[in-house]
N, C-alpha and C positions, 0 to 999 in steps of 0.2 A: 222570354221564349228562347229556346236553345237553338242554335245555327248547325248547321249541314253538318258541324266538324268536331261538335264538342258533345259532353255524356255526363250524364245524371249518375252519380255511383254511390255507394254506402249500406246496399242490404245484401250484401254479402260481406260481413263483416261478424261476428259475435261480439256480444255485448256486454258488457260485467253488471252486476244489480246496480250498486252503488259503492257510493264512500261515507267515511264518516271520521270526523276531528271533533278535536276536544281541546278546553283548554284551561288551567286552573291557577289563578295566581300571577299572571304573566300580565293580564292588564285591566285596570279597572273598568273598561269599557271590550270583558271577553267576547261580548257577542262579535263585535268589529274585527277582531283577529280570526275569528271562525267564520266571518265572512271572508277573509281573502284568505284561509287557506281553504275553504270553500271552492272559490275562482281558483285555484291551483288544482283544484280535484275536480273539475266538472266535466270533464275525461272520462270521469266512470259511473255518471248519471247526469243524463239531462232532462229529465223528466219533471221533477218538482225539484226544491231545495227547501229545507226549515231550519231553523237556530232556536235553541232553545237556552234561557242562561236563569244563572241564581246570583240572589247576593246574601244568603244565610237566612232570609228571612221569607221572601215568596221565587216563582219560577216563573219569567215569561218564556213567551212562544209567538214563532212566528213563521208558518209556510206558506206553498204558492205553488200551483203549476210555473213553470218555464225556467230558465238559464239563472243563475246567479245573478247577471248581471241588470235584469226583468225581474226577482223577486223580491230585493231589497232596497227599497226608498230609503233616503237619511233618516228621516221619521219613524222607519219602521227600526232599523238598528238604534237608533237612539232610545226607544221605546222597553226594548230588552237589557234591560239592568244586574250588573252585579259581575262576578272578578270570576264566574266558571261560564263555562258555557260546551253545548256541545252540538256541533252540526253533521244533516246529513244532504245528500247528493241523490237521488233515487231513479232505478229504471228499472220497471214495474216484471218481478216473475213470478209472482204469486200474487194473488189477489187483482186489482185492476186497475183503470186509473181514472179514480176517487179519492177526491179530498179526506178520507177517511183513512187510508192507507199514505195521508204523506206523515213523515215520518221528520222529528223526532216524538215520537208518543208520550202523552201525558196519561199521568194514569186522572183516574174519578175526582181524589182530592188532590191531585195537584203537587206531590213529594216529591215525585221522583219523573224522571224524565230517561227516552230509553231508541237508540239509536244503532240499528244491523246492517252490516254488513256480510251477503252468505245468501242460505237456502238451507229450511230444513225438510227433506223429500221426505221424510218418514217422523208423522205426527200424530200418529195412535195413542201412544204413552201421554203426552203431552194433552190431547184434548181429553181423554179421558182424566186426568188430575182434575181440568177445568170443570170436566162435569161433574165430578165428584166435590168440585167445591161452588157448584152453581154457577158457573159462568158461561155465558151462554157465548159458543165458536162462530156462530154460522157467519156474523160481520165482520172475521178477524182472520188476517192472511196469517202466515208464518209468524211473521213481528208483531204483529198482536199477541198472538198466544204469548211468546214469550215475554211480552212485556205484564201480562196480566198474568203469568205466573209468578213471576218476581215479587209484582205486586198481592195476590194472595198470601205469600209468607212476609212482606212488611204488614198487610193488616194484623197480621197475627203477633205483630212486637220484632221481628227480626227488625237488623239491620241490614241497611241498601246489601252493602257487598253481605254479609250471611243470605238475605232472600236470593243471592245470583248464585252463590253458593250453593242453597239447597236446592237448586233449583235447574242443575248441571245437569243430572242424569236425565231430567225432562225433554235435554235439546238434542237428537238425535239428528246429526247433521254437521253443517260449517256455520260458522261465526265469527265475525270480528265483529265487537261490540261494546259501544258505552255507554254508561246509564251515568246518573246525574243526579245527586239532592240539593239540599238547599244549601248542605257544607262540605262537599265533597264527589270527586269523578272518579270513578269505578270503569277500568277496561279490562276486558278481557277474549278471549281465542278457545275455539276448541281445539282437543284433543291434536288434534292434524296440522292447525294454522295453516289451513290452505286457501284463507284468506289474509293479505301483509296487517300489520299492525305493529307499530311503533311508538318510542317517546322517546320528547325532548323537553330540553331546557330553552329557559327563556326567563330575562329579568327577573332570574330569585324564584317563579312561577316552572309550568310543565306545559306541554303542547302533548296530545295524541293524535298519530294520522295514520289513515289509510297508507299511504307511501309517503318518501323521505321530502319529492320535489317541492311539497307544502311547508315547510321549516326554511328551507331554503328563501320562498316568500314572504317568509313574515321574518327573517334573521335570527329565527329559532337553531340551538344546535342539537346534533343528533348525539343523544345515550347510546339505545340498544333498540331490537327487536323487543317485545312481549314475546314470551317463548308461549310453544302450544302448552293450554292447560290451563297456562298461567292467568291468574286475575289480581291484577294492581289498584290498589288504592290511593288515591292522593288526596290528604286533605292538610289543613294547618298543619300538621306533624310531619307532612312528607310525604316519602312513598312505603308503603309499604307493600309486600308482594307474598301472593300466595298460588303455592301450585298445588291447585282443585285436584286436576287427575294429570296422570302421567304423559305426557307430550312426548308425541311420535310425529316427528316434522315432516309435512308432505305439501310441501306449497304448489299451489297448482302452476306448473309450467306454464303457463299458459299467460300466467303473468312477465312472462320475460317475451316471449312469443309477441305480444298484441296489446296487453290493455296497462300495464303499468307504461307512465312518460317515461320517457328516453335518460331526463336528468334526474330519475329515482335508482338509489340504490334496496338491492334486496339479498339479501343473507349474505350482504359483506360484495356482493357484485354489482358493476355498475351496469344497468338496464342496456344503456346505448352500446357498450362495452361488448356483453353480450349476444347485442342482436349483429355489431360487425364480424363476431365471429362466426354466429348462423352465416352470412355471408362467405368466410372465407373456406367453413365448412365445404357449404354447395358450391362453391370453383371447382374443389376437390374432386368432391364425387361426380360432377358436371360437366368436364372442362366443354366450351362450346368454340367454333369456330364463328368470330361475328364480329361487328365492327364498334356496337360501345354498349352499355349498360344502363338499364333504364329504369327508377325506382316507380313503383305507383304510389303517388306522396300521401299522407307523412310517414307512418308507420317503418315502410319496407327501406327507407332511406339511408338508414344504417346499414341493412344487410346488403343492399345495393352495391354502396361504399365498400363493404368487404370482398363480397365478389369481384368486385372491379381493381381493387389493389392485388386480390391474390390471381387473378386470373391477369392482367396487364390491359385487358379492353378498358378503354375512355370512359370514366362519367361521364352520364349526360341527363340533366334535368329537364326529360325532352315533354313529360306531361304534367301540367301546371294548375296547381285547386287555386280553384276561385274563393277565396278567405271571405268573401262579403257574403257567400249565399248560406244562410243559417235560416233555423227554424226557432221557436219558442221550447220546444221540446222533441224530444226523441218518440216517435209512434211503434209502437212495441208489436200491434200485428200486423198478419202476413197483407194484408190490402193496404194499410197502408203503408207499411214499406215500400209497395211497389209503386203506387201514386204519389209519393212523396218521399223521393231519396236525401240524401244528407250533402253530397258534394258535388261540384261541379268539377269535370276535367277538361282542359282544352289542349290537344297537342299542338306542339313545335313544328311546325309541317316542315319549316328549312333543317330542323336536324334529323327528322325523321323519314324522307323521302329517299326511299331507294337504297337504304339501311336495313344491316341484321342488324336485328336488336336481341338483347337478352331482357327480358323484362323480370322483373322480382316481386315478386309480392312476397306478404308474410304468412298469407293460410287462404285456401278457397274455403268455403263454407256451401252455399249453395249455390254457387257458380253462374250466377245469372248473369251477374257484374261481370267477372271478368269476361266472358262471352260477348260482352256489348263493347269491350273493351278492344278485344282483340278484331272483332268487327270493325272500329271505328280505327284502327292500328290499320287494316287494312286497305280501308278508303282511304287515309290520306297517303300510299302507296310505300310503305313499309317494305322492303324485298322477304324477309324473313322472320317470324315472332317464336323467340324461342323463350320459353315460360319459362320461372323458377320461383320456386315456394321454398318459401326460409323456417320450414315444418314440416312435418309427416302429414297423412292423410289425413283426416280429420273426420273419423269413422265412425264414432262414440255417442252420443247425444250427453251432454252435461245435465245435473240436477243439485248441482252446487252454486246457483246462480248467476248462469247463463241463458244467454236464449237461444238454446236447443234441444229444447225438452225430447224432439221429435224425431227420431234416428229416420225416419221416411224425407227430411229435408235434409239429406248430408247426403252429397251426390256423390262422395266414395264411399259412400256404404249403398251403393247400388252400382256403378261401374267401377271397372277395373282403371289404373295410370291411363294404359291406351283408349280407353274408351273416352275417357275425359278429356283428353289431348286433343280426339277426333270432335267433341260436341263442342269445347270452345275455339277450334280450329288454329289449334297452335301448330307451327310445326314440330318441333319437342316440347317434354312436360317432363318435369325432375322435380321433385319432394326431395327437402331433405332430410335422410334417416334417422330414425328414430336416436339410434346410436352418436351421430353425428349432432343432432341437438343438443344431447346430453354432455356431449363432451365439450361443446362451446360454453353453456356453464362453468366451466371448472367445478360439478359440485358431483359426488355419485347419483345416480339412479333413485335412488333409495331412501333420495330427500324431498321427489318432487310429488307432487299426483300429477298421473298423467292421463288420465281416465276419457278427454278427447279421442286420442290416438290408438289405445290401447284395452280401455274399456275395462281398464281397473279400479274400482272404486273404493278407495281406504276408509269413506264415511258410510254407515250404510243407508240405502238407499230404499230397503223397505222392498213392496210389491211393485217400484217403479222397474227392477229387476225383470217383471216379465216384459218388457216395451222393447228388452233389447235383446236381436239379434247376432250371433256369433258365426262365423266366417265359418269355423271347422267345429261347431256345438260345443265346444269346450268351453263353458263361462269362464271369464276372469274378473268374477266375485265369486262369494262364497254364497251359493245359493239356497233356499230354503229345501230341506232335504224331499218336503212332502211337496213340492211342485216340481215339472219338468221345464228346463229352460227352452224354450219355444226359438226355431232357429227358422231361414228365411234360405232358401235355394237359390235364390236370386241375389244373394250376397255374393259380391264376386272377388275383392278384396281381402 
């Protein structure tokens, strides 16, 4: 039970689907290195986990609702045999949470094995192929479909990488993805790669990850990115590499913002690196008069750390998670987010009493959290709570897999800065700008998606386009000509 002084937090956070590694050659017992870089990824699913491995001969499998750490007995890893293997991380945005949706997917005979990272909003193309070659969609989220499409051009005599191949212009959407046979690990990105994907080496063998900080665990070293488009092969012979369609890099910001670790590198930048400069950014455009700097841990800790060097106020690690309070899993709706939060905070009372504080986070979402936050700032008698977000507004609803399908739960997309200010009763409230995020990357504009903020979508998105609302009716997608973009008066941002 919680005490007078301390707060439940975590659903006000955005969530990424999942992750997925791979690994081929590296160790005769693959499935065991795709368990720990598994545990190096469960950061971006904590829903289920599965490993799936080959040894040229058959394919085991093995998933489970909850943590890594809760889904793999010795027994159960021992049990999965052979020198590939490929795991995933999952938190449910399509489809539900059913044993039938954990994920790595086996097809019928058991060939190929098939593993997403992503969301694809717009699946007309895609289930109509299936009907046309009899496959019935109704029990089959996004990753299904694409895995039984795959699998209808291997029935047909294709090979793994040719069926992903023909099988490109099907996926209307984001992906990072591995599929698996019995002699060989096949990854590949769409067009956009605005989901990370990487390889490396490792003992003569290859490693695939969602992000870098999983090589790091297992003593693997980093090659390169998989470029957008691109689909790599790796079997006996090597790698070899093919670019399907033409890659236009737009990684989703949003990975430097929140949900990649801190010790991951991404397009040559270092994460933690990054987020100190969203920090040094918001000093800039910010400067506040206060007496120290307070991160809301873990995430905002780096931007915290920036703020605090470029502005000269004191760190101070004045609010403290409680590391022992976990769940088995991540609950993906809105009821149970609310009854069952993810962290525990307890402030510092001796450093926080009768202080301005600058508090930083990295994004409001739907602002409930921080609201109980700054309530709880206030009871133990804080003089002054002056906010700062290490992001822009967060206006957009994502369909790139995220869990904010819903532009009506994004509470700047219904009040304005001041209005926010006033409902979580900060005394100031500072975003930082669009402009000023972008230039703490070191990377142009032009490379990231930033479809959160901004509400530009470079993957299309289909008829989810009517769900969103625009400030001044001007879409920023390219809209279907024969419908009218439906806009909301009460958008005040």
């Amino acid at each position: 039970m919680s005490g007078p002084q301390d707060i439940l937090i975590g659903d006000d956070k955005l969530t990424e689907k999942c992750a997925v590694f791979g690994t081929f050659g590296a160790s005769k017992e693959a499935a065991r290195l795709a368990y720990y870089g598994l545990w190096a990824l469960q950061h971006r699913g904590q829903e289920s986990s599965g490993i799936a491995s080959a040894d040229t001969k058959n394919i085991y499998d093995h998933s489970d609702f909850g943590l890594v750490a809760n889904v793999y007995k010795d027994e159960d890893l021992s049990a999965l045999h052979g020198h590939i293997s490929i795991g995933h991380n999952r938190y449910s945005t399509s489809g539900g949470r059913d044993a039938c949706y954990n994920q790595p997917f086996l097809n019928k005979d058991r060939t190929f094995a098939f593993a997403h990272n992503g969301n694809l909003p717009e699946t007309v193309k895609l289930e109509k192929f299936l009907k046309k070659h009899k496959v019935a969609t109704e029990t089959l989220n996004d990753s299904g479909m694409m895995a039984a499409a795959i699998d209808v051009h291997m029935q047909d005599g294709s090979t793994l990488e040719d069926a992903v191949i023909k099988s490109y212009p099907l996926f209307q959407g984001v992906f990072s993805a591995l599929a698996m046979g019995k002699d060989r690990l096949v990854a590949f990105r769409d067009e956009y790669g605005i989901r990370p994907l990487s390889i490396a080496e490792l003992d003569g063998g290859y490693v695939v990850s969602s992000e870098t900080c999983a090589y790091d665990t297992i003593g693997a070293k980093f090659i390169r990115e998989i470029e957008p488009g691109e689909l790599v092969v790796i079997d006996e012979r090597g790698i070899q590499s093919y670019q399907v369609v033409k890659g236009n890099q737009k990684l989703d910001v949003f990975e430097f913002v929140y949900f990649a670790r801190p010790d991951s590198t991404l397009m040559g930048r270092s994460v933690n690196k990054v987020r100190e400069n969203f920090g040094i950014e918001l000093a800039k455009e910010y400067p506040v008069n206060a007496d120290i700097v307070v991160p809301v841990p873990d995430s905002s800790v780096p931007a915290a750390l920036g703020y605090s060097r470029e502005s000269g106020l004191r760190f101070e690690m004045a609010l403290v998670k409680n590391r022992y309070i976990n769940r088995t899993f991540i609950r993906p709706t809105e009821e149970l987010r609310t009854r069952d939060l993810t962290m525990k905070l307890n402030p510092v009372i001796q450093a926080l009493k009768g202080k301005r504080i600058v508090l930083v986070d990295d994004s409001i979402v739907r602002g409930t959290t921080m609201r109980k936050v700054v309530k709880m700032l206030r009871g133990v008698g804080v003089k002054e709570i002056h906010l700062m977000i290490s992001s822009p507004p967060v206006k957009y609803p994502d369909f790139y897999g995220i869990n904010t399908p819903n532009q009506n739960d994004l509470i700047a997309a219904k009040m304005s800065v001041e209005e926010i200010r006033e409902h979580l009763g900060a005394d100031s409230l500072g975003f930082l700008s669009f402009d000023g995020m972008i230039a703490a990357t070191g990377l142009p504009a032009s490379k990231f998606s930033s479809s959160c903020f901004n509400g530009v979508y470079p993957a299309p998105i289909g008829q989810r386009s009517d769900d969103i609302s625009y400030v001044d009716s001007r879409p920023m997608i390219t809209p279907n000509p024969a419908k009218k973009v439906k806009t909301k008066s009460k958008v005040l941002v």
